[in-house]
N, C-alpha and C positions, 0 to 999 in steps of 0.2 A: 078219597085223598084230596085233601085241598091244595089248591097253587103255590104255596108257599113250602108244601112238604114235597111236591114233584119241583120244584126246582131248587129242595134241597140236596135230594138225589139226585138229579142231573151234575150238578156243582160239584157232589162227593165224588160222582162215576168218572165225571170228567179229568177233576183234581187227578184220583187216583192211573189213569191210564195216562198225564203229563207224567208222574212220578215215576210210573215203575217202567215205561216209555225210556226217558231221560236215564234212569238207573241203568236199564242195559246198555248203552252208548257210553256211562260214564267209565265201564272195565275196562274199553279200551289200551293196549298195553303200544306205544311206538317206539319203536330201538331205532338211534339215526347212529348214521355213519358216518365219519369224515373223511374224506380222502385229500392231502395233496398232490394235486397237480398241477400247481405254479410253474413248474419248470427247474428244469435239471437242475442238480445243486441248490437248488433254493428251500432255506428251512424258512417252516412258517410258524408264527406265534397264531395260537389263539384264546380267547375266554369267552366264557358261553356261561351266560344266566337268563333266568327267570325276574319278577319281580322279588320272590319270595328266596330264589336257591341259587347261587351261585356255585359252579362247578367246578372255578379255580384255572388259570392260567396254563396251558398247553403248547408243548414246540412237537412240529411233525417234520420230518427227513421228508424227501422228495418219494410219492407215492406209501407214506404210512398212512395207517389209519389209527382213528379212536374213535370212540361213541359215548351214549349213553342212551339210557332207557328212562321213558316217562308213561307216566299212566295219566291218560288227558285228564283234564277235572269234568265234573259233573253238568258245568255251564257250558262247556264247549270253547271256554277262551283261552284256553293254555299258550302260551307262547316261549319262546323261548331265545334270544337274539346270541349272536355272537360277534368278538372284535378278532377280523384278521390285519397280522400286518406280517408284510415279506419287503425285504430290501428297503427301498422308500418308501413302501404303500402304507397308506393305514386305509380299511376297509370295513363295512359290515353289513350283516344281513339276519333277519329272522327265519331261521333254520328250520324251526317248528312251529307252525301256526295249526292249530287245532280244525279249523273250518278249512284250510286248503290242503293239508296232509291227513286227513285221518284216514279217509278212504282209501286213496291211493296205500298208505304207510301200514295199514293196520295186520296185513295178514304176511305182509315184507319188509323189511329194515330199509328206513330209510335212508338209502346211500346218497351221499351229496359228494362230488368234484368240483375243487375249490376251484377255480382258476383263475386268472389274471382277469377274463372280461366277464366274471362274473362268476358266483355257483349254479352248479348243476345238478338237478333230480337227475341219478339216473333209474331209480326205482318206475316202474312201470313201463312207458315212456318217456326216454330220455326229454327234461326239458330248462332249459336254459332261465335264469331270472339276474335280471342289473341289480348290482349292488343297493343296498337302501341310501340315500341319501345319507351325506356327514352327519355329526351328532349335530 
């Protein structure tokens, strides 16, 4: 075998273990949850899209919830942002990011607690994150 046909095959072998590698990560199936907990009496608006999907405008009572389900993509970049606003606030945060919730998210729904200083993972370990910057 000459140089040029072993590092054809090394190229193919390789290719093919990124491919089918990448392929089982990409079934990934994440359910998030939203929770309000703004505070008593307080209803909250939300809307939650992607680049490509938007899921359309939502209001939650004080402690409802709503979700939805996403199957990450195949690159690993799925995101997903949403806009809250309660009383005077307007706020937002990306909800679902592919590289920081898969793992934690993937075999539990990922429940989020909106709250006033920020949302809350409480899936796995409870953990706090500041709102993203205004648009």
């Amino acid at each position: 075998m000459n140089g040029s046909s072993a590092f054809h095959i090394i190229l193919s072998v390789t290719f093919m273990v990124f491919l089918f590698g990448g392929l089982c990560e990409a079934g990934v199936v994440v359910n998030v949850d939203i929770i309000n907990d703004i505070g008593r009496n307080v209803q909250l608006g939300l809307h939650c899209k992607s680049k490509d999907k938007d899921l359309g405008p939502q209001s939650l009572a004080p402690q409802q919830h709503w979700g939805f389900r996403k199957t990450l993509d195949f690159w690993g970049v799925t995101l997903f942002f949403c806009h809250f606003e309660w009383e005077n606030q307007s706020k937002w945060f990306d909800i679902l990011v592919a590289g920081r919730d898969r793992n934690t998210c993937a075999e539990h729904p990922c429940v989020w607690s909106i709250r006033p200083s920020g949302p809350c993972r409480l899936t796995g370990k409870e953990k706090c994150f500041p709102w993203n910057d205004q648009y």
